[in-house]
C-alpha positions as a Markdown table, in Angstrom:
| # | Residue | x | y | z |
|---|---|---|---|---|
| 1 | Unk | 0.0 | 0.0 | 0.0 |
| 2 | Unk | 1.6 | 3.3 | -1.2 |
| 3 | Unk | 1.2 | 5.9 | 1.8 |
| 4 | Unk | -0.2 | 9.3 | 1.0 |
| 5 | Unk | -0.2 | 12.6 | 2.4 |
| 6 | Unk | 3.0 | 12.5 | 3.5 |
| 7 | Unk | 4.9 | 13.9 | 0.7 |
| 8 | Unk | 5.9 | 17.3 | 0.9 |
| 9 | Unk | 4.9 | 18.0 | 4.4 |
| 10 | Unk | 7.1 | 19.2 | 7.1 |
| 11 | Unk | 7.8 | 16.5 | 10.0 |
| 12 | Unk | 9.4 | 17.1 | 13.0 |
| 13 | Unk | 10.8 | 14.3 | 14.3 |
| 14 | Unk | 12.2 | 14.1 | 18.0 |
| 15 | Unk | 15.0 | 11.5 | 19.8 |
| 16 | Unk | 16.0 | 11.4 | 15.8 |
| 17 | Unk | 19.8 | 10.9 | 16.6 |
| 18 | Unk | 19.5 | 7.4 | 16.9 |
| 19 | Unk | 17.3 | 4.1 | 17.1 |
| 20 | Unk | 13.7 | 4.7 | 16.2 |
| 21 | Unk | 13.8 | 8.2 | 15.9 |
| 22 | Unk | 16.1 | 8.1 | 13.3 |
| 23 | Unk | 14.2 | 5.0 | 11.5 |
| 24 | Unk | 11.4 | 7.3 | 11.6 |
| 25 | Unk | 13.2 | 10.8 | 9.7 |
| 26 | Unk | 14.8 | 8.2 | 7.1 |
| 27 | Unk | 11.6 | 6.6 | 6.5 |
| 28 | Unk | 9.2 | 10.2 | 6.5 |
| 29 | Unk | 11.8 | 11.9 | 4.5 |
| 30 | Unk | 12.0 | 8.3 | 2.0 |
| 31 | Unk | 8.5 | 8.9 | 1.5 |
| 32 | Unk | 9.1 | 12.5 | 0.6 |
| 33 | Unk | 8.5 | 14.4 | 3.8 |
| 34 | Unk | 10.7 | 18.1 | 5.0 |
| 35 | Unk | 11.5 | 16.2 | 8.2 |
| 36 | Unk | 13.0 | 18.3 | 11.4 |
| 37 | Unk | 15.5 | 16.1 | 12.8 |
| 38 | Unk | 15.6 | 16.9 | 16.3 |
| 39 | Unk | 17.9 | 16.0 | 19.3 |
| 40 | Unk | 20.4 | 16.9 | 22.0 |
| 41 | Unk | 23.0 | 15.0 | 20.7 |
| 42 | Unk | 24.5 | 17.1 | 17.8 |
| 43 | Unk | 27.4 | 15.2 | 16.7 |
| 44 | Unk | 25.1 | 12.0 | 16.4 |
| 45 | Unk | 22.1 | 14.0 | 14.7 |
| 46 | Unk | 24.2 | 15.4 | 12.4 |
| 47 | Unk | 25.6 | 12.0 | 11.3 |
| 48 | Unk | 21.7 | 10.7 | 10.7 |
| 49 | Unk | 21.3 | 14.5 | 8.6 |
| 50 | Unk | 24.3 | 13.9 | 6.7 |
| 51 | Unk | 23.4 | 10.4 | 5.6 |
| 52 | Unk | 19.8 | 11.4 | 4.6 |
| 53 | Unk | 21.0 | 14.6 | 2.5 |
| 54 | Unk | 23.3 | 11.9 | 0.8 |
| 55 | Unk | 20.9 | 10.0 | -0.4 |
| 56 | Unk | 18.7 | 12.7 | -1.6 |
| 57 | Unk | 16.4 | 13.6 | 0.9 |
| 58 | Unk | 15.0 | 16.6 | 2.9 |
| 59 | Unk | 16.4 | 16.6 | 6.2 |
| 60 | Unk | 17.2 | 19.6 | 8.5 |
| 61 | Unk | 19.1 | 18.9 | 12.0 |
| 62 | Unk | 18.0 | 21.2 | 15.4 |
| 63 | Unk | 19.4 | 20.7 | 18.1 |
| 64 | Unk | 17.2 | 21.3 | 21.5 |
| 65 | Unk | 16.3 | 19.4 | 24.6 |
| 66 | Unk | 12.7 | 18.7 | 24.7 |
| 67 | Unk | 12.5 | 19.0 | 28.7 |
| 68 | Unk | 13.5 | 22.7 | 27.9 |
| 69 | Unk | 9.6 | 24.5 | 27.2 |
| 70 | Unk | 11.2 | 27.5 | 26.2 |
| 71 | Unk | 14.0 | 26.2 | 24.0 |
| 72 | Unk | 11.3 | 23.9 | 22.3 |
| 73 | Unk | 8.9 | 26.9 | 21.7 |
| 74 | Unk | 12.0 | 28.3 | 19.9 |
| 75 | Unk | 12.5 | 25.3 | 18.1 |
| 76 | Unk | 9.4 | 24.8 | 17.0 |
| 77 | Unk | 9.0 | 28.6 | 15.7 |
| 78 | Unk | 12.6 | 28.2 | 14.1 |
| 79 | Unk | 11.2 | 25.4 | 12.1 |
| 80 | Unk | 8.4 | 26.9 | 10.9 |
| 81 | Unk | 10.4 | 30.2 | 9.9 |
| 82 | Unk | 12.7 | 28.1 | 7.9 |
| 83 | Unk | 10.9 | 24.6 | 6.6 |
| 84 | Unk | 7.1 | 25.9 | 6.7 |
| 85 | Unk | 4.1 | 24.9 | 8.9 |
| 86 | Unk | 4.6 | 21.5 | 10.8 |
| 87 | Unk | 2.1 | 18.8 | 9.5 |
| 88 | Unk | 3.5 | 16.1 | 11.3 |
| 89 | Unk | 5.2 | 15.9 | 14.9 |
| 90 | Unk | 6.6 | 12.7 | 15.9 |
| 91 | Unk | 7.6 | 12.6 | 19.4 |
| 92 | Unk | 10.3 | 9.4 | 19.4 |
| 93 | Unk | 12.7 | 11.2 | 22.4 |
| 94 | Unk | 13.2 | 8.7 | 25.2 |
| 95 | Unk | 15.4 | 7.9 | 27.9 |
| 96 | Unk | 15.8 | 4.5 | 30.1 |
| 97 | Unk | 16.9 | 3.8 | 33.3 |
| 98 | Unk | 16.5 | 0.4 | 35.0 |
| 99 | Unk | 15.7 | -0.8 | 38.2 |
| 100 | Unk | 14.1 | -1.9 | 41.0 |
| 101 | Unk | 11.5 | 0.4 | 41.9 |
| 102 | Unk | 13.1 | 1.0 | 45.9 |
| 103 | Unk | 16.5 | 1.7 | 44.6 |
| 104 | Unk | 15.5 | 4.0 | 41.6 |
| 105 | Unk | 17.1 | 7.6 | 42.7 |
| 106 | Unk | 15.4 | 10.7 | 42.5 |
| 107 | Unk | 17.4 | 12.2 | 39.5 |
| 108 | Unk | 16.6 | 8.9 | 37.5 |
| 109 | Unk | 13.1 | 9.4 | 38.3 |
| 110 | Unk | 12.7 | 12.8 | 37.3 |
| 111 | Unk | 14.6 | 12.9 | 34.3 |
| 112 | Unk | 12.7 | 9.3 | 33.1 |
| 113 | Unk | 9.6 | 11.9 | 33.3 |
| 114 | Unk | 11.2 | 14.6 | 32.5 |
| 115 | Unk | 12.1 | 13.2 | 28.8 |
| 116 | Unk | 9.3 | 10.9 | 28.3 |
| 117 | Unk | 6.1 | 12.6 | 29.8 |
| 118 | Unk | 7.4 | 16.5 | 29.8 |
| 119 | Unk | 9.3 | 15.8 | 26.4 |
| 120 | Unk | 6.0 | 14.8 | 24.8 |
| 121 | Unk | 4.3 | 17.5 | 26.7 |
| 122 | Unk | 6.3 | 19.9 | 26.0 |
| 123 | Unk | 6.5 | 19.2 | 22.1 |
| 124 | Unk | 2.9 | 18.5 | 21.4 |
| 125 | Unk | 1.7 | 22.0 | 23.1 |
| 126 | Unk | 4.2 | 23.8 | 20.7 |
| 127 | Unk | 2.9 | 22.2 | 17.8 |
| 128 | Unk | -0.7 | 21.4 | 18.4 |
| 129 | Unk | -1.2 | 25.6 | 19.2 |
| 130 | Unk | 0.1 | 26.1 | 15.7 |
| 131 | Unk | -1.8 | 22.9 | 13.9 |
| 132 | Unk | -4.7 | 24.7 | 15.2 |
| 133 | Unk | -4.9 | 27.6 | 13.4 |
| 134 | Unk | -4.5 | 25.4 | 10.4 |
| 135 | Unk | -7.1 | 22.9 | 11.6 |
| 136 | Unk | -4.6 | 20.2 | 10.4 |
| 137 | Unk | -1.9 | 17.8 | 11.6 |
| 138 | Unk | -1.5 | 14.4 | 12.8 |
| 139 | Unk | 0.6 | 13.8 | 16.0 |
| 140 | Unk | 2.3 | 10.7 | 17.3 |
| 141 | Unk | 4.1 | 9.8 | 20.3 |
| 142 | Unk | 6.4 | 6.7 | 20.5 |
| 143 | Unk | 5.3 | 4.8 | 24.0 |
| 144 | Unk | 6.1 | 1.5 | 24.8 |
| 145 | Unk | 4.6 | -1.8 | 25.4 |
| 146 | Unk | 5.7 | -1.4 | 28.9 |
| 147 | Unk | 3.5 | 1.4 | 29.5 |
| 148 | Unk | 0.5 | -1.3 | 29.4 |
| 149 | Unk | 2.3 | -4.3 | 31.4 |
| 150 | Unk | 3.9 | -4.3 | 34.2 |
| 151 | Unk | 7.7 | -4.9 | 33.7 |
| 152 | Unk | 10.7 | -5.7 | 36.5 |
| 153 | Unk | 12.7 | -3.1 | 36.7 |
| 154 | Unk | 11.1 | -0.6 | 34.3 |
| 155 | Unk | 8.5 | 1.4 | 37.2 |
| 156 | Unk | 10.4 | 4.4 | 36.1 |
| 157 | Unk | 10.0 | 3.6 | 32.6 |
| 158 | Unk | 7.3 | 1.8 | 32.1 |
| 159 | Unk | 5.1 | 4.8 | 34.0 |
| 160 | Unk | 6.4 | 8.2 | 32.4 |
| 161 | Unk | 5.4 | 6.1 | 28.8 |
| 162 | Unk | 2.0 | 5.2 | 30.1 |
| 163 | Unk | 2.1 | 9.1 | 31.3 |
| 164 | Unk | 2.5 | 9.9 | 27.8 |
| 165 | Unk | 0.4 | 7.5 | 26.1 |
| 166 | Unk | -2.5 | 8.9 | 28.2 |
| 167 | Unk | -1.6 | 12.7 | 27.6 |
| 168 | Unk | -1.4 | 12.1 | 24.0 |
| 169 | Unk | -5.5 | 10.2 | 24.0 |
| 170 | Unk | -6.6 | 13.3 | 26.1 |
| 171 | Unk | -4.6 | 15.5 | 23.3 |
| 172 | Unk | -6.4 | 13.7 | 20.7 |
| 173 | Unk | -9.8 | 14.1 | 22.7 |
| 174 | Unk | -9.5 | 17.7 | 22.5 |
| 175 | Unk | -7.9 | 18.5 | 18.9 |
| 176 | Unk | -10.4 | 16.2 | 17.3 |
| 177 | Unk | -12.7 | 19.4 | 16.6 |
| 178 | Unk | -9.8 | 21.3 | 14.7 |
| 179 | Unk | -9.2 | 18.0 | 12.3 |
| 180 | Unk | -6.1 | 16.9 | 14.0 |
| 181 | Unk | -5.1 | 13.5 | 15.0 |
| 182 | Unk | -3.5 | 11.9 | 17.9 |
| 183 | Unk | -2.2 | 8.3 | 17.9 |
| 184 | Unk | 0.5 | 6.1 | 19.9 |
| 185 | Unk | 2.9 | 3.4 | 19.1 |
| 186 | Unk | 4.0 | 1.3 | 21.6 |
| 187 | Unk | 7.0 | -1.0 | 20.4 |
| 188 | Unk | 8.0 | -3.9 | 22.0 |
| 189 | Unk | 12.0 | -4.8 | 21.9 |
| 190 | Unk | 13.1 | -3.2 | 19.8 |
| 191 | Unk | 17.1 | -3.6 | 18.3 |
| 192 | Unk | 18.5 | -0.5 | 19.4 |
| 193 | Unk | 21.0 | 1.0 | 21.5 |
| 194 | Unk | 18.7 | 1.4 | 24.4 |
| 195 | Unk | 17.8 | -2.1 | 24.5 |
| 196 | Unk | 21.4 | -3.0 | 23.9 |
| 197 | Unk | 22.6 | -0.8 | 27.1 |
| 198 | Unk | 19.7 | -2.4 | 29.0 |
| 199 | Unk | 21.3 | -5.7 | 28.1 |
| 200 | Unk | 24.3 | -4.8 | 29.5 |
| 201 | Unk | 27.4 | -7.5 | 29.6 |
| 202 | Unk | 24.3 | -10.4 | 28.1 |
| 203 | Unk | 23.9 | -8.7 | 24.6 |
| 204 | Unk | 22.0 | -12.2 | 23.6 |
| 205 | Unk | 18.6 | -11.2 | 22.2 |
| 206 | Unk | 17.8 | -14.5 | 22.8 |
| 207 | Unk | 17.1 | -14.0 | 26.5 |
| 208 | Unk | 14.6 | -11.3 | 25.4 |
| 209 | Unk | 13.0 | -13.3 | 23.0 |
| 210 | Unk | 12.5 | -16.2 | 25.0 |
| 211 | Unk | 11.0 | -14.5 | 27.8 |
| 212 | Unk | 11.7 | -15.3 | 31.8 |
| 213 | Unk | 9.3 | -16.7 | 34.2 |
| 214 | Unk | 11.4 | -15.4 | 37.4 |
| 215 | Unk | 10.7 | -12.1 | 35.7 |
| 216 | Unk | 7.4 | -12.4 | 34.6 |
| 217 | Unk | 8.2 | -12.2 | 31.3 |
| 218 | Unk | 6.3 | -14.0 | 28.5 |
| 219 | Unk | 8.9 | -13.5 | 25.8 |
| 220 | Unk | 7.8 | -12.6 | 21.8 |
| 221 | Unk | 5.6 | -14.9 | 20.5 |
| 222 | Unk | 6.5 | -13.8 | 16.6 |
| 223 | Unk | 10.3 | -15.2 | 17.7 |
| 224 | Unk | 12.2 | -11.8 | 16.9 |
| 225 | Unk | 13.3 | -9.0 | 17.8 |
| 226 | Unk | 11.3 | -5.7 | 16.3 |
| 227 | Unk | 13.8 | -3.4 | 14.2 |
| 228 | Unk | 13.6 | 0.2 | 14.5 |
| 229 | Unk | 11.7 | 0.1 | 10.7 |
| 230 | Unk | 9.2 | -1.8 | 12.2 |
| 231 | Unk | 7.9 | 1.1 | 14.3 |
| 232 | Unk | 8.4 | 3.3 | 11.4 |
| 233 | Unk | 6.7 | 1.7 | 9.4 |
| 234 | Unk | 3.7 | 2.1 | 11.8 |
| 235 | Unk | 4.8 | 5.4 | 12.4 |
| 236 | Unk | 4.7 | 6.5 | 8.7 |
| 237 | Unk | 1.2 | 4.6 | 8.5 |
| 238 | Unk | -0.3 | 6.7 | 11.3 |
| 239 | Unk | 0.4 | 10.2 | 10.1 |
| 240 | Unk | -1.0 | 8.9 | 6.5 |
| 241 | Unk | -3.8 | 9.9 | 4.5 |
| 242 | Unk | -4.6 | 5.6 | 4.6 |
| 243 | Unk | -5.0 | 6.4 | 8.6 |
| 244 | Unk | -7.3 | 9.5 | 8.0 |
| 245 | Unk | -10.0 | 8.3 | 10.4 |
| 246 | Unk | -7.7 | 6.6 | 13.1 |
| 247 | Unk | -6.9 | 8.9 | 16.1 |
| 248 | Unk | -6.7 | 8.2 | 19.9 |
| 249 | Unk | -5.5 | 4.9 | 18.6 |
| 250 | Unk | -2.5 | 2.8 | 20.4 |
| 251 | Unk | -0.8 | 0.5 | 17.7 |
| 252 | Unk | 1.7 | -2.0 | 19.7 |
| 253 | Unk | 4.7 | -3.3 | 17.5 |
| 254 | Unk | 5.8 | -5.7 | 19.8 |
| 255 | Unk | 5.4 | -9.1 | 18.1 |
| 256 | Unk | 2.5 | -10.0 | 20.3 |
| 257 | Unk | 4.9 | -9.9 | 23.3 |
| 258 | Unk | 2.0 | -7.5 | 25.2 |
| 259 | Unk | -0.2 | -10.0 | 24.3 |
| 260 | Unk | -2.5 | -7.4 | 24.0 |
| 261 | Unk | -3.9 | -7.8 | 27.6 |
């Protein structure tokens, strides 16, 4: 199915240094989008840029924190100064830090929420003000599978996505009168280098796959790991004119590893 809509539109694309952010600016700006590359890592976003503008595509690096309001309400007017009006907003910034929930400290906490939950927040009230003058736009934040089952050693985690997850349904509640959609994806393991850290000195997927009783882990019942195109895919599918009628909706891409409980 050949996605429409896309094409030609300006996407702003957050956590796009690496993992699924980036899968998600190669994939928007593959299907012809203006994409916004955004991250905090400059060295590493402009490596993705680079790459992109190689091969032809419209990409645009900014560098910004998304826990900064201010420096995002820059951003976001920067963009639109220089690219156009934002059709799309993709809000793929993330951060993870494990462990057990009594031995979690404070900064790990608050800067789990302060990425993934204030991030989002933060991003989606730039745009959204903006998409509703135009009384267009399609929004879609990156959550997790976690954010829907519990996980050991994710609280941190697991709660600032289901944080977002929920903001961006009430977000879509309320835009749905200017024409503007707000959907989730929530991959499962995924290959990238957050998973990989979380794997620590074990980099076997296998483990992961296969699931752990002790942890109250069912594994992936598909047998493989997602790749970061997988979510993009999704991603791409969401902000489409084929997903026109599709909003509030959360689309896990976690080979059935949720099991959709």
């Amino acid at each position: 199915m050949e996605l429409t809509g896309i094409e030609s539109t300006v996407a702003l694309v957050t956590g796009a240094a690496q993992g699924i952010g980036a899968a998600v600016a190669a994939t928007l700006a593959g299907a012809g989008a203006r994409v916004a590359a955004v991250d905090r890592n400059a060295e590493a976003l402009a490596t993705v840029v680079a790459k992109l503008e190689a091969e032809g595509r419209s990409a645009h690096a900014f560098t910004a924190d998304v826990c900064d309001s201010e420096a995002v309400d820059v951003l976001v007017r920067r963009v639109e100064d220089e690219l156009g009006p934002v059709g799309i907003l993709v809000n793929a910034a993330g951060v993870l830090h494990t462990g057990r929930a009594v031995e979690l400290s404070d900064r790990q906490w608050q800067e789990t929420f302060s990425v993934n939950a204030g991030g989002v927040f933060n991003v989606s009230r730039a745009v959204a003000r903006r998409m509703m003058d135009r009384r267009r736009g399609a929004i879609v934040t990156v959550a997790s599978n976690a954010a829907g089952v519990p996980r050991v050693e994710m609280a941190a985690y697991a709660a600032s996505k289901a944080a977002s997850a929920q903001f961006t349904r009430c977000l879509g509640l309320e835009l749905s009168d200017y024409g503007i959609r707000c959907n989730i994806v929530s991959p499962g393991s995924t290959d990238t280098p957050m998973l990989r850290s979380m794997l620590g000195e074990d980099p076997d997927p296998r483990r992961v796959i296969e699931g752990s009783q002790a942890a109250y882990r069912v594994g992936i019942p598909l047998r493989k790991l997602a790749q970061p195109s997988d979510v993009a895919e999704a991603v791409a599918y969401l902000v489409s004119d084929q997903a026109g009628h599709v909003t509030m909706h959360d689309l896990y891409v976690d080979g059935g590893a949720a099991l959709h409980v």
